[in-house]
KOLRO-484971 format. One record per atom (N, C-alpha, C, O): atom name; residue in three letters; residue number from 1; x, y, z. Coordinates in Angstrom, 1 decimal, padded with zeros to 4 digits, m for minus. Each point is the difference from the previous one (the first is absolute). Layout:
CA,ala,NUM,X,Y,Z
...
END
This chain:
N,unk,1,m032.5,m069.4,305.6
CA,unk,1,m000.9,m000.7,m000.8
C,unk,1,m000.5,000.8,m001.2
O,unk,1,000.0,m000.6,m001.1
N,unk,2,m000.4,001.8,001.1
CA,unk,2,000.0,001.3,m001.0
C,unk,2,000.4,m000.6,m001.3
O,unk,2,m000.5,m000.3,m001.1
N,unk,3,002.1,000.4,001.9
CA,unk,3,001.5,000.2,m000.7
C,unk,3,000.0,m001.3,m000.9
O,unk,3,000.4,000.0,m001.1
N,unk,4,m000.7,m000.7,001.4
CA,unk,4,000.0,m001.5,m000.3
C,unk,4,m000.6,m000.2,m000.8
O,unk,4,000.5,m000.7,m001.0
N,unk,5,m002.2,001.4,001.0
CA,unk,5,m001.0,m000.3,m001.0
C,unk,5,000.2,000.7,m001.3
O,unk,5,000.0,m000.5,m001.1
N,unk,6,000.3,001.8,001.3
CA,unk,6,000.5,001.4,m000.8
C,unk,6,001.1,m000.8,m000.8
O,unk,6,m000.1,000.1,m001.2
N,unk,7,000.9,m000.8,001.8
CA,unk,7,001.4,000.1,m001.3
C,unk,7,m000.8,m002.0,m000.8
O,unk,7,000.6,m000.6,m000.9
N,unk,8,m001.7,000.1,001.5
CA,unk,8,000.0,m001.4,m000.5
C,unk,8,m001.5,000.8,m001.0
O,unk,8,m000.7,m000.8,m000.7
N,unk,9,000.3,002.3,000.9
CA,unk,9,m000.9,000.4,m001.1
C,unk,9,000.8,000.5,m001.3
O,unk,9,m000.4,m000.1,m001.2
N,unk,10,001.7,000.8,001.6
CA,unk,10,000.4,000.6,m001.1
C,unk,10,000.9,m001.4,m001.0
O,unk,10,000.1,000.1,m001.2
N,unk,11,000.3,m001.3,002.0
CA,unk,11,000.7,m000.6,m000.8
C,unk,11,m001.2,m000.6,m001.0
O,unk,11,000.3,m000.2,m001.2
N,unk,12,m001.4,000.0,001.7
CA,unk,12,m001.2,m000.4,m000.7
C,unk,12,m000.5,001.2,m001.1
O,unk,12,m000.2,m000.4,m001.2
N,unk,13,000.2,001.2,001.4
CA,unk,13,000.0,000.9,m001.0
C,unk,13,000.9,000.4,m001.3
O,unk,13,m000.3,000.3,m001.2
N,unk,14,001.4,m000.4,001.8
CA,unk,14,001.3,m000.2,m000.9
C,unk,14,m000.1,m001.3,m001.1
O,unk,14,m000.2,000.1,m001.2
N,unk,15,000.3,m001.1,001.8
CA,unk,15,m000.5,m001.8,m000.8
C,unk,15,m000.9,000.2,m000.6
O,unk,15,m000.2,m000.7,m001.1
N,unk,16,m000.7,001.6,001.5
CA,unk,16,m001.4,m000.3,m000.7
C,unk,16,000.5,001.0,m001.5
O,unk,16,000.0,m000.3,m001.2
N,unk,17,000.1,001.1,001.7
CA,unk,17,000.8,001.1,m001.4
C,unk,17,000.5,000.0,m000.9
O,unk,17,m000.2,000.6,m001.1
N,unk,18,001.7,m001.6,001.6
CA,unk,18,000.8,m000.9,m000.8
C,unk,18,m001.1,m000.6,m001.0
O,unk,18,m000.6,000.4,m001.0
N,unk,19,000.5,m001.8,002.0
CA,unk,19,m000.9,m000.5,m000.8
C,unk,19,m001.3,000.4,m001.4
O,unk,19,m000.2,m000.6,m001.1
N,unk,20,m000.2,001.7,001.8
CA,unk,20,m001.3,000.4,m001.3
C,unk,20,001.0,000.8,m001.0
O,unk,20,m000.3,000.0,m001.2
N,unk,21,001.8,000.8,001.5
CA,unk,21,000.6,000.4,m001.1
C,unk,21,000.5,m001.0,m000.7
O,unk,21,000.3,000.4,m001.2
N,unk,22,000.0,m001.7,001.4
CA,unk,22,000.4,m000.9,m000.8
C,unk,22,m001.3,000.1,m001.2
O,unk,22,000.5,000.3,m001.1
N,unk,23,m001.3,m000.3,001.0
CA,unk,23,m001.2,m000.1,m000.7
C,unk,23,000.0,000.7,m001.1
O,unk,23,m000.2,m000.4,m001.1
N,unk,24,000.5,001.7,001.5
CA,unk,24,000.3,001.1,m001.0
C,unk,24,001.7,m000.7,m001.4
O,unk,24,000.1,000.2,m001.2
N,unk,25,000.4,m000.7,001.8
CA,unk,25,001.1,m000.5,m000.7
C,unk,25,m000.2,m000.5,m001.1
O,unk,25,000.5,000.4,m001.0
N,unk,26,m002.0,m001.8,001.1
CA,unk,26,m000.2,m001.0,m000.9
C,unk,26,m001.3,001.0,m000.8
O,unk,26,m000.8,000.9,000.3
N,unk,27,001.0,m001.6,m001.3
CA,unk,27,m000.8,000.4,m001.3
C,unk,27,m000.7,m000.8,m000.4
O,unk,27,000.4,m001.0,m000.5
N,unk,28,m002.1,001.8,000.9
CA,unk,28,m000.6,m001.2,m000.5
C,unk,28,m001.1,000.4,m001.5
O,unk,28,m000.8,000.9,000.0
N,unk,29,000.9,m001.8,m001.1
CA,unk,29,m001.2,000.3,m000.9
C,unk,29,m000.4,m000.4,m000.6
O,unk,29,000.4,m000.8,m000.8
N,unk,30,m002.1,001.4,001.0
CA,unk,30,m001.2,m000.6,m000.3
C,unk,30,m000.2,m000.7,m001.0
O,unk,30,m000.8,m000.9,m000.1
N,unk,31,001.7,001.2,m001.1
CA,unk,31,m000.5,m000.9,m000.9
C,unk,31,001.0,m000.3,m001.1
O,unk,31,000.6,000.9,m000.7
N,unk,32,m000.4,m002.3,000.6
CA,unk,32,001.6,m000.6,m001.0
C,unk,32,m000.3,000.6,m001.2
O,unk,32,m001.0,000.4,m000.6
N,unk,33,002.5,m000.4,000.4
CA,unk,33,000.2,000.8,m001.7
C,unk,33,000.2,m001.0,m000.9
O,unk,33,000.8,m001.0,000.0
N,unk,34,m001.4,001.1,m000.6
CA,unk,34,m000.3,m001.3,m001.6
C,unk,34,001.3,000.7,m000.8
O,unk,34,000.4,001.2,000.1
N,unk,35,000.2,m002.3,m000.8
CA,unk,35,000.8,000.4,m000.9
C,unk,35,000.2,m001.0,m001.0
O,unk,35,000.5,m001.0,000.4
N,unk,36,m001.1,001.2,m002.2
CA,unk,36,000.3,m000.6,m001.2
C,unk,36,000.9,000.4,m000.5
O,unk,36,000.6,001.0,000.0
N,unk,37,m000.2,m002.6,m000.8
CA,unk,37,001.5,000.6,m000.6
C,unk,37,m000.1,000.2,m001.0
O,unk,37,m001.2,m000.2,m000.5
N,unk,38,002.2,000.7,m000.3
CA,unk,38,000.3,001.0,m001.0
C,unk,38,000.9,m000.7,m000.9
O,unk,38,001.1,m000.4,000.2
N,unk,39,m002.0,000.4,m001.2
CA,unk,39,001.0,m001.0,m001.4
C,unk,39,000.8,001.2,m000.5
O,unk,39,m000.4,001.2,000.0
N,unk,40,001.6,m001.8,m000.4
CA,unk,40,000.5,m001.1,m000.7
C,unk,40,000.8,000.0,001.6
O,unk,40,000.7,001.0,000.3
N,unk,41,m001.0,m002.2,000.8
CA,unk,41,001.1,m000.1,000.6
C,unk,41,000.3,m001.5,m000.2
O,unk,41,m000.4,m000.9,000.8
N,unk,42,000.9,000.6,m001.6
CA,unk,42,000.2,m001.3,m000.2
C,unk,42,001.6,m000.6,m000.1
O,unk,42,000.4,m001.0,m000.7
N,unk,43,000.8,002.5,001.7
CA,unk,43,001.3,000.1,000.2
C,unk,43,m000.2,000.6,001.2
O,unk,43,m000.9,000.7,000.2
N,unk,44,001.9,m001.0,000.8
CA,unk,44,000.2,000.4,001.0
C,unk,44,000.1,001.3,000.0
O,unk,44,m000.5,000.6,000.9
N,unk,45,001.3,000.0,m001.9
CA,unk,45,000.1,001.5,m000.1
C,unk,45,m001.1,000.8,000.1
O,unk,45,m000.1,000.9,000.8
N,unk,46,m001.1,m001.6,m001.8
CA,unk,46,m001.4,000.3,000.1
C,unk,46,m000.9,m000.1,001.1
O,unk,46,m001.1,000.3,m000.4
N,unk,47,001.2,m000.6,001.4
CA,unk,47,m000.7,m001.0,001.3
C,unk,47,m000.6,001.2,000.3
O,unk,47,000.5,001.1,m000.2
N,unk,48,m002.3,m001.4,001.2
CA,unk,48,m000.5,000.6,000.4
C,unk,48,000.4,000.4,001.0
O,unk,48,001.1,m000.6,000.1
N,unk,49,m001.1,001.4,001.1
CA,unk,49,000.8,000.2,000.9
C,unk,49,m001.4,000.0,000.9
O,unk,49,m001.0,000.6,m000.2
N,unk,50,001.2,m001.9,001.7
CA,unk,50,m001.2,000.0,001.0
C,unk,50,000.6,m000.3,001.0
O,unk,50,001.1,m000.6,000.2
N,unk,51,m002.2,001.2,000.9
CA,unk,51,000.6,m000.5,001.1
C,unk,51,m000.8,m001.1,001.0
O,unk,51,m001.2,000.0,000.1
N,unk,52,001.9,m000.8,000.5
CA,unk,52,m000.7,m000.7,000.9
C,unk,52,m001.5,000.1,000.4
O,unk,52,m000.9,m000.8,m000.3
N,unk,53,000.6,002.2,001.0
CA,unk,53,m001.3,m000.1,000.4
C,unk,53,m001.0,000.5,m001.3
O,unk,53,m001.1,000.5,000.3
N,unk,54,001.6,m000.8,m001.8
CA,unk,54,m000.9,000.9,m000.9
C,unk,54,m000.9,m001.1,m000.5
O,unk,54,000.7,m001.0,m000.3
N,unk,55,m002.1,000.9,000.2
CA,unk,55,m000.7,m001.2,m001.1
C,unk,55,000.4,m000.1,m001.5
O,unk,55,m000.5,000.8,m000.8
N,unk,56,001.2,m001.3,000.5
CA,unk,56,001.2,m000.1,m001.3
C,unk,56,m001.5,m000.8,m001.2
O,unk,56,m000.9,m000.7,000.4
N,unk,57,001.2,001.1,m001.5
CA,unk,57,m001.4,m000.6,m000.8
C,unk,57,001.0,000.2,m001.8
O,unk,57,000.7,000.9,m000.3
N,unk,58,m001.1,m002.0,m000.3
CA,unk,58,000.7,m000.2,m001.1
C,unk,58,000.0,m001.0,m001.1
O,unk,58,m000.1,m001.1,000.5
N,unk,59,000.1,001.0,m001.9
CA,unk,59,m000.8,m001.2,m000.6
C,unk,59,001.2,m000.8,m000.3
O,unk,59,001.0,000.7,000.0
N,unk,60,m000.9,m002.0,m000.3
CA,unk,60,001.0,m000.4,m000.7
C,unk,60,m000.5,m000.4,m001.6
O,unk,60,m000.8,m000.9,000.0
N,unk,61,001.1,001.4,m000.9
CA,unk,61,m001.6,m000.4,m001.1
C,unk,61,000.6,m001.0,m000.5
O,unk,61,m000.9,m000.8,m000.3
N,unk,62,002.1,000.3,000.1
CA,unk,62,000.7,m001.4,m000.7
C,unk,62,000.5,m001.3,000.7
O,unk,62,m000.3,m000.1,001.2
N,unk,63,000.8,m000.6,m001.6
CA,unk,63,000.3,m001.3,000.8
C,unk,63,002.2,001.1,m000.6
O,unk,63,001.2,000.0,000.6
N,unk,64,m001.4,000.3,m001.1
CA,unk,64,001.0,000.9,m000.3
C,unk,64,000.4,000.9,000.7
O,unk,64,001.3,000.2,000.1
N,unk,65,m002.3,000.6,000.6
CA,unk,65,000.3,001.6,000.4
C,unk,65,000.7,m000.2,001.2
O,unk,65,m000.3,m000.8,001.0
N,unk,66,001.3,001.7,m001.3
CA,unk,66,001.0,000.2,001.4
C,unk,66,m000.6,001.4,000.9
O,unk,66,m000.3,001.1,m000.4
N,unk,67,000.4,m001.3,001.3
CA,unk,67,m000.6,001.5,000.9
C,unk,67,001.1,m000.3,001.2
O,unk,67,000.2,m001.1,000.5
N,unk,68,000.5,002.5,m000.3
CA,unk,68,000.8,000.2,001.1
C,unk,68,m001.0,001.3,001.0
O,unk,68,m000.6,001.0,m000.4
N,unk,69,001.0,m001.5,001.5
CA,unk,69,m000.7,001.4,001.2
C,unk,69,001.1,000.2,000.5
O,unk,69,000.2,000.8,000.9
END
């Protein structure tokens, strides 16, 4: 019964370990990165470069203006 308890404490301890090391993996942070774009990008060549999780901020000033990200 010991034996029983002892090896159903260590698997619990092990899972639990696992588990909280997953944690350390992900990255987490506090606060999003703003990113304005940068004229003249108005050619793909020029394009701002963003990513997914960034707050992307940018004017378009014409019914003309081309803006690539």
């Amino acid at each position: 019964m010991i034996i029983k308890n002892l090896n159903k404490n260590i698997l619990l301890t092990l899972t639990l370990t696992l588990f909280l090391s997953m944690f350390s993996l992900i990255e987490f942070t506090a606060s999003a990165v703003n990113k304005t774009e940068i004229e003249s990008n108005n050619r793909h060549a020029n394009a701002t470069v963003t990513y997914d999780d960034y707050n992307n901020y940018g004017v378009i000033s014409s019914t003309t203006d081309i803006d690539w990200w």
